[in-house]
C-alpha positions as a Markdown table, in Angstrom:
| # | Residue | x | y | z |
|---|---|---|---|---|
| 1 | Unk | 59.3 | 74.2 | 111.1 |
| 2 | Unk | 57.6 | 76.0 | 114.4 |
| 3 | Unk | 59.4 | 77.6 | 116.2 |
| 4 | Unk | 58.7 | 76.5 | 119.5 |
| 5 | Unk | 59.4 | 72.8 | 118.6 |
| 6 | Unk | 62.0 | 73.8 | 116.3 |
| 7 | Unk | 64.8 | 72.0 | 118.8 |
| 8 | Unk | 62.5 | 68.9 | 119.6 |
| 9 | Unk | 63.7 | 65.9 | 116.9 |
| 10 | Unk | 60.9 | 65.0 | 114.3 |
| 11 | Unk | 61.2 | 61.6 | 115.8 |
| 12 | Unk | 60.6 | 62.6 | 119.4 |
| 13 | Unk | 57.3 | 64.1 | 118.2 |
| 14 | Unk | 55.7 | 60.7 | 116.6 |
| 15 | Unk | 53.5 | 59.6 | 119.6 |
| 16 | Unk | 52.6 | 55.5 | 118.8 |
| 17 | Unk | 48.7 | 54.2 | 120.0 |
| 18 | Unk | 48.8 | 51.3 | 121.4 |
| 19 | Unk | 44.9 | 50.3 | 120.6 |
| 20 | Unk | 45.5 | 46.5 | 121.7 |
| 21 | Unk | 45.0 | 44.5 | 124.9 |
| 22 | Unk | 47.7 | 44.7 | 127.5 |
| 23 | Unk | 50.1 | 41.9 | 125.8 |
| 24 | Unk | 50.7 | 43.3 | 122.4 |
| 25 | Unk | 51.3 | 46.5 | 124.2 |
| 26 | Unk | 54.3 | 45.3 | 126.3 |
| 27 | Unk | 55.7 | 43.8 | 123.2 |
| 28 | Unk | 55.2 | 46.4 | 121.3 |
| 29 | Unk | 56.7 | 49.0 | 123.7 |
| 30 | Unk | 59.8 | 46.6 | 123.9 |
| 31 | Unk | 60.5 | 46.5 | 120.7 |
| 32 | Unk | 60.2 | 50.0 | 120.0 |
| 33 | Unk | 62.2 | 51.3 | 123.5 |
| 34 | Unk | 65.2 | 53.6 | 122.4 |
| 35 | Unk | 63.4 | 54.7 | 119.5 |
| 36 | Unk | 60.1 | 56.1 | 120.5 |
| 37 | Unk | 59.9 | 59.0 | 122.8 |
| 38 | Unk | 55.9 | 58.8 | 123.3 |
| 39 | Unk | 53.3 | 55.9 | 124.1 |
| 40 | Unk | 49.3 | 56.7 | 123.5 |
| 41 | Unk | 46.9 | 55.0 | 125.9 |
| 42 | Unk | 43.2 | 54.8 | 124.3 |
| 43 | Unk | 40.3 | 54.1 | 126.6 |
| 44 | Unk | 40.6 | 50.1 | 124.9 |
| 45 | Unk | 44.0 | 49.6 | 127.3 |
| 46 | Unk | 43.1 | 52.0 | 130.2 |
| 47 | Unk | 39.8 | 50.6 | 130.7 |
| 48 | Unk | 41.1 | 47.0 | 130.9 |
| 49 | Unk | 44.2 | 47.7 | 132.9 |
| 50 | Unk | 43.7 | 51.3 | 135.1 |
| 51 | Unk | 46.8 | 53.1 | 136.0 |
| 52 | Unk | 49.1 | 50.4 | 136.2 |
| 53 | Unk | 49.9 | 50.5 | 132.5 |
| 54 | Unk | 50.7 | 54.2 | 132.5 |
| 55 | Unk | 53.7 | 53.3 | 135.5 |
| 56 | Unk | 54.8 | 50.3 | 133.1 |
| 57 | Unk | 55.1 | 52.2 | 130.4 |
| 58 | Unk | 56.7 | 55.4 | 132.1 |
| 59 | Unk | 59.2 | 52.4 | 134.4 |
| 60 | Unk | 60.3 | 51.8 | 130.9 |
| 61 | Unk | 61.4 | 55.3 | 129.8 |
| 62 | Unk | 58.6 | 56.4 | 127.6 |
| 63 | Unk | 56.4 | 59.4 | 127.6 |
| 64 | Unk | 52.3 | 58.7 | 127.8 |
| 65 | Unk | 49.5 | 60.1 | 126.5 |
| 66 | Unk | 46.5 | 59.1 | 128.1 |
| 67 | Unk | 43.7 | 59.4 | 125.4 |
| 68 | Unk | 40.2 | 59.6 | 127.6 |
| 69 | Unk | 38.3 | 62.5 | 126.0 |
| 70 | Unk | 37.4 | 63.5 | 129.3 |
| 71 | Unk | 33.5 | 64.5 | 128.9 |
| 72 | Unk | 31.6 | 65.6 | 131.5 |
| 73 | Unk | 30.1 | 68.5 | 134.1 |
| 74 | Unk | 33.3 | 70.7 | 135.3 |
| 75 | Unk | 33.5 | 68.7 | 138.6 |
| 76 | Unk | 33.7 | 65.4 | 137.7 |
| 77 | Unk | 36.5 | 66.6 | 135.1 |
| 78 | Unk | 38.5 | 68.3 | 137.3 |
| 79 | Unk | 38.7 | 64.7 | 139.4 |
| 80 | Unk | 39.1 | 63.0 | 136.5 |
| 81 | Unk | 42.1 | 65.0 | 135.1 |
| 82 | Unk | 43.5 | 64.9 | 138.7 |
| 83 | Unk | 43.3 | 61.3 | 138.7 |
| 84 | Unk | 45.3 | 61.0 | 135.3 |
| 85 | Unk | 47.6 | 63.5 | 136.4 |
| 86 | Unk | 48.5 | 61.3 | 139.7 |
| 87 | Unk | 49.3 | 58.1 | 137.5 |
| 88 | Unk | 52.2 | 60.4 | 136.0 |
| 89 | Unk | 50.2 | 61.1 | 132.2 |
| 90 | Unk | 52.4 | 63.8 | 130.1 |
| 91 | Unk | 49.5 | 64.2 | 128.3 |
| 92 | Unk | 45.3 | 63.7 | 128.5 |
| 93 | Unk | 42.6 | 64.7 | 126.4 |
| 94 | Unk | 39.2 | 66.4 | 127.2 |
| 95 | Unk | 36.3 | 66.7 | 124.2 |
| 96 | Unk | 36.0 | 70.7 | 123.5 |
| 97 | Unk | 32.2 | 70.2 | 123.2 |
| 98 | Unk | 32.2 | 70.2 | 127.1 |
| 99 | Unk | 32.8 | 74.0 | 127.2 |
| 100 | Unk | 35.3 | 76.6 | 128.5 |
| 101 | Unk | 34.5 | 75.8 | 132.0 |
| 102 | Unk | 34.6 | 72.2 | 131.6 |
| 103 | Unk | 38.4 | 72.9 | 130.3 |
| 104 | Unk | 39.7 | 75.1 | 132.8 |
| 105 | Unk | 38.6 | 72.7 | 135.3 |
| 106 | Unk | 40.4 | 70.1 | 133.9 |
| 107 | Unk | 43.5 | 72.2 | 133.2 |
| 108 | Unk | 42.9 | 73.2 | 137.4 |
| 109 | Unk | 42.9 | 69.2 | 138.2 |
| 110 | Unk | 46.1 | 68.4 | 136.4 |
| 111 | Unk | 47.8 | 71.3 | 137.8 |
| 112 | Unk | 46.8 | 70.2 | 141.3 |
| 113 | Unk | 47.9 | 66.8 | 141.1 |
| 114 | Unk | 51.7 | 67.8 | 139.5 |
| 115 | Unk | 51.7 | 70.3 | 142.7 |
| 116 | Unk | 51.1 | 67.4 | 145.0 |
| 117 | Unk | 53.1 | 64.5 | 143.3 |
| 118 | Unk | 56.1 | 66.7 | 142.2 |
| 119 | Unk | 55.6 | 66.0 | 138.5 |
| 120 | Unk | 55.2 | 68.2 | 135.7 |
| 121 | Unk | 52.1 | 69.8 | 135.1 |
| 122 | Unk | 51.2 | 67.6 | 132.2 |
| 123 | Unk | 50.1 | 69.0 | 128.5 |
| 124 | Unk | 46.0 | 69.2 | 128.2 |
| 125 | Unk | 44.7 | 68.7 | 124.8 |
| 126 | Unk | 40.9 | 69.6 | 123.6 |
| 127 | Unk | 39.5 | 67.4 | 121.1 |
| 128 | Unk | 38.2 | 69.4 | 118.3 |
| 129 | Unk | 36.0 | 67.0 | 115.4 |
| 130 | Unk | 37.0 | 63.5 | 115.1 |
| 131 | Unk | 39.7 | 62.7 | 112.6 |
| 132 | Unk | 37.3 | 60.0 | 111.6 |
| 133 | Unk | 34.2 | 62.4 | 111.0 |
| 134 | Unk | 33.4 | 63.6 | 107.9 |
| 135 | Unk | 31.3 | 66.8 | 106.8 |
| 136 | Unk | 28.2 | 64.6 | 106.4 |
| 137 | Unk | 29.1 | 62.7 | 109.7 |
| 138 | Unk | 29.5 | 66.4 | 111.2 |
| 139 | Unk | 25.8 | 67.7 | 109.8 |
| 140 | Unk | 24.2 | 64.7 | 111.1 |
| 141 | Unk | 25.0 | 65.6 | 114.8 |
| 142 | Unk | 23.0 | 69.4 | 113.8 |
| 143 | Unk | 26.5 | 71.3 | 113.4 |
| 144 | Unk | 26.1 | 72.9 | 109.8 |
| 145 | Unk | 28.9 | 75.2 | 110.0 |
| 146 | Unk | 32.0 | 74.2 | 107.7 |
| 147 | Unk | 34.0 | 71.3 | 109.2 |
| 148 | Unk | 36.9 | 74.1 | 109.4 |
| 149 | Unk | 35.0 | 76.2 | 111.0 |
| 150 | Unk | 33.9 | 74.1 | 113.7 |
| 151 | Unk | 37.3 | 73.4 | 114.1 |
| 152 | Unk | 38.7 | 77.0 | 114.9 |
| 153 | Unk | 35.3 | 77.7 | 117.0 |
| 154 | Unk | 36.1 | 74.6 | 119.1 |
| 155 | Unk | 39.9 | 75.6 | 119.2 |
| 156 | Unk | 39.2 | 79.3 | 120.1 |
| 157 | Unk | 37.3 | 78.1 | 123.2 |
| 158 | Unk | 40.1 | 75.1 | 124.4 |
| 159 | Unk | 42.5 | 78.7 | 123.8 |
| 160 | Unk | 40.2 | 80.6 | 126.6 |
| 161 | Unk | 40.0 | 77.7 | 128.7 |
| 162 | Unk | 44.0 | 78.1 | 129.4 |
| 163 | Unk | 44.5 | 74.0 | 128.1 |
| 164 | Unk | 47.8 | 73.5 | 126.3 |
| 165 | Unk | 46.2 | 72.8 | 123.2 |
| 166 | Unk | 44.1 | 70.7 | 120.6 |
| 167 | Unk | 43.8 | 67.7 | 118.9 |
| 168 | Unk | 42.4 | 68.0 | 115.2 |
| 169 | Unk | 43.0 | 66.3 | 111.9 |
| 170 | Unk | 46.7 | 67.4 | 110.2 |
| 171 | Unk | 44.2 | 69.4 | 107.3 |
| 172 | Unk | 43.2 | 71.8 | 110.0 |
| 173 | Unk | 47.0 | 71.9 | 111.5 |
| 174 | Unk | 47.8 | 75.5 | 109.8 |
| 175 | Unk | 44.7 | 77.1 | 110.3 |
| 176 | Unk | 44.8 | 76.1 | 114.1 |
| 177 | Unk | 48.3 | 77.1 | 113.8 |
| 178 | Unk | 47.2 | 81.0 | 113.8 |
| 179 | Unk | 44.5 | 80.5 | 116.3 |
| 180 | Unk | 46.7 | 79.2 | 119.0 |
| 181 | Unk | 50.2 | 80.9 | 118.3 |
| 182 | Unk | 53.5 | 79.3 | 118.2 |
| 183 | Unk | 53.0 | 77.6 | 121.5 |
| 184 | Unk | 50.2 | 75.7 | 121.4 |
| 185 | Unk | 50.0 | 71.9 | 121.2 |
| 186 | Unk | 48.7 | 70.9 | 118.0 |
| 187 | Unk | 48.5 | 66.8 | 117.8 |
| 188 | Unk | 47.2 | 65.5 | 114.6 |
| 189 | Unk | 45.7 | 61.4 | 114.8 |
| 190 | Unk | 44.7 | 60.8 | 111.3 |
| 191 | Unk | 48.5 | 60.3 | 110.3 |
| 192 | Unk | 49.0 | 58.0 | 107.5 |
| 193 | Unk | 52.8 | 57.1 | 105.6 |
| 194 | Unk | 52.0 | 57.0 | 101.5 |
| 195 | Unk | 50.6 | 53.8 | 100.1 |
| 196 | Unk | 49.2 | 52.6 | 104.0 |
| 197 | Unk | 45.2 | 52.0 | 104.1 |
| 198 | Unk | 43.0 | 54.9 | 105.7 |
| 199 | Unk | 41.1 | 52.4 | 108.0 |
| 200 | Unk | 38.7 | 54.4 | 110.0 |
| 201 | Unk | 40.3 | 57.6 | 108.8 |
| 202 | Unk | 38.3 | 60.3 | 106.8 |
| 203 | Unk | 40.7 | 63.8 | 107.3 |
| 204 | Unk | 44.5 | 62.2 | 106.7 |
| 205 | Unk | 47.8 | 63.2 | 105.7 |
| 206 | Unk | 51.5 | 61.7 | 105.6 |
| 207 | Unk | 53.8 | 62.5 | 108.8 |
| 208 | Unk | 55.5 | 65.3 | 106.8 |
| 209 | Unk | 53.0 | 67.0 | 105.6 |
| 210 | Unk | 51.2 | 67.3 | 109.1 |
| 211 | Unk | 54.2 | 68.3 | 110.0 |
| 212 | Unk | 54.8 | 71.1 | 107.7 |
| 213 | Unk | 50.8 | 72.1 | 108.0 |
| 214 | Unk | 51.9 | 73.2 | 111.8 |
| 215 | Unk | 51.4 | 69.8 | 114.0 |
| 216 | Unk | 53.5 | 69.9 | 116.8 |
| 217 | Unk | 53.2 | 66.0 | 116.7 |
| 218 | Unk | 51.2 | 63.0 | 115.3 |
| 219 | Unk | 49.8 | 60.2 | 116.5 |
| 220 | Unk | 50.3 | 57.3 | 114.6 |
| 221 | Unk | 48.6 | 53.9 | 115.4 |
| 222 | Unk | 48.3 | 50.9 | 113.0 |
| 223 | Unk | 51.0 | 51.6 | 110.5 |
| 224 | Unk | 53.4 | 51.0 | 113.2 |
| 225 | Unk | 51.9 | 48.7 | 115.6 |
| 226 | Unk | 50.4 | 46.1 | 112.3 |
| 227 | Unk | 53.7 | 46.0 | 110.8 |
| 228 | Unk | 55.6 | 43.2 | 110.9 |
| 229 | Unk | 58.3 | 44.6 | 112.4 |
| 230 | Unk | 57.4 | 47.7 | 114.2 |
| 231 | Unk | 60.6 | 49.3 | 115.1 |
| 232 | Unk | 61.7 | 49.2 | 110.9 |
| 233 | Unk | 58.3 | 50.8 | 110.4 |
| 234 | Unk | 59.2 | 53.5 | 112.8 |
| 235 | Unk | 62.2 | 54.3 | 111.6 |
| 236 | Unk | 60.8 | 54.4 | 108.1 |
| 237 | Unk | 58.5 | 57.4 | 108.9 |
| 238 | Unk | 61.3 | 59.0 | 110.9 |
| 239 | Unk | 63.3 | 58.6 | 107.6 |
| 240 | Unk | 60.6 | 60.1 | 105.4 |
| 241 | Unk | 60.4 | 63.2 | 107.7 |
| 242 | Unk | 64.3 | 63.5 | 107.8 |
């Protein structure tokens, strides 16, 4: 167990992505209110529905992640990130691709918006490679360096940016473990329970063993939200990590 996240329950850890339209997502948040700590909003929900699903979900207790992969020149990041930060995000993404200035200016427009709102400065992830990117996925965009050790270039740079973190598949968890230290935010997508189908998936692991790889918590999507009842599903991956 890290210690950093050592006293945060397993289950308080388990962010759920709501990839659906703004409906299902109510419905699902209902059903899984008092048992989920964390919500994920992917460009599919935020697109359709702006900011005023990020208050619905945080007027009904939750945490949000708000999943944009921010990509662009430094400027328009830092806007964008201070947007995000306004609507009360806990968490946003950025791709690492877009540099070390590109990051810090994101991590400066998140900062400026919890100094203005009074909220907390919100945790900034980089995106390292897709968890749905495999190495021949990888070498067709002209990176032919080692999936891993794209990884840990891309993570090295989002650590000299000053962002909280990464996001990378739960295989690359312990390596990036060492490159960002006991503090840094490690979220692994890519998250499957035994026996459930990879879908778009290539890099995967259960919930435990991201966990024990270093993940300082998973994002977990369709298992949850495709079951037929999603708050027995939830619980059922809390219980395997228990």
């Amino acid at each position: 167990m890290l210690t950093t996240f050592s006293d945060i329950p397993e289950r308080d850890r388990v962010i759920v992505a709501l990839d659906c339209d703004i409906e299902e997502a109510f419905e699902l948040a209902d059903k899984l209110q008092g048992k989920a700590t964390w919500m994920k909003i992917g460009m599919t929900l935020f697109y359709a529905n702006g900011p005023a699903v990020v208050y619905a979900l945080k007027e009904r207790g939750f945490k949000v992640f708000l999943d944009l992969k921010f990509h662009d020149i430094p400027h328009q990041v830092e806007g964008a990130a201070y947007s995000a930060a306004s609507s009360g995000a806990d968490m946003m993404t950025m791709h690492t691709i877009g540099g070390v200035a590109m990051m810090s200016a994101a991590q400066k427009g998140a900062e400026r918006a919890a100094a203005e709102y009074g909220f907390d400065v919100p945790i900034t992830l980089g995106i390292t490679v897709l968890t749905s990117m495999s190495q021949a996925a990888l070498a067709d965009t002209g990176v032919t360096r080692p999936m891993s050790e794209q990884v840990n270039v891309l993570a090295e740079q989002a650590k000299r940016s000053g962002i909280s973190g990464v996001v990378a598949s739960p295989q690359e968890a312990a390596m990036l473990r060492e490159v960002l230290g006991p503090e840094g935010y490690i979220v692994t997508p890519g998250v499957r329970p035994a026996g459930s189908a990879l879908g778009d998936q290539s890099r995967v692991a259960t919930p435990k063993q991201a966990f024990e790889n270093g993940a300082s918590h998973i994002v977990i999507g369709r298992p949850i939200t495709q079951a037929a009842d999603p708050a027995a599903a939830f619980d059922a991956i809390v219980a395997e990590l228990d």
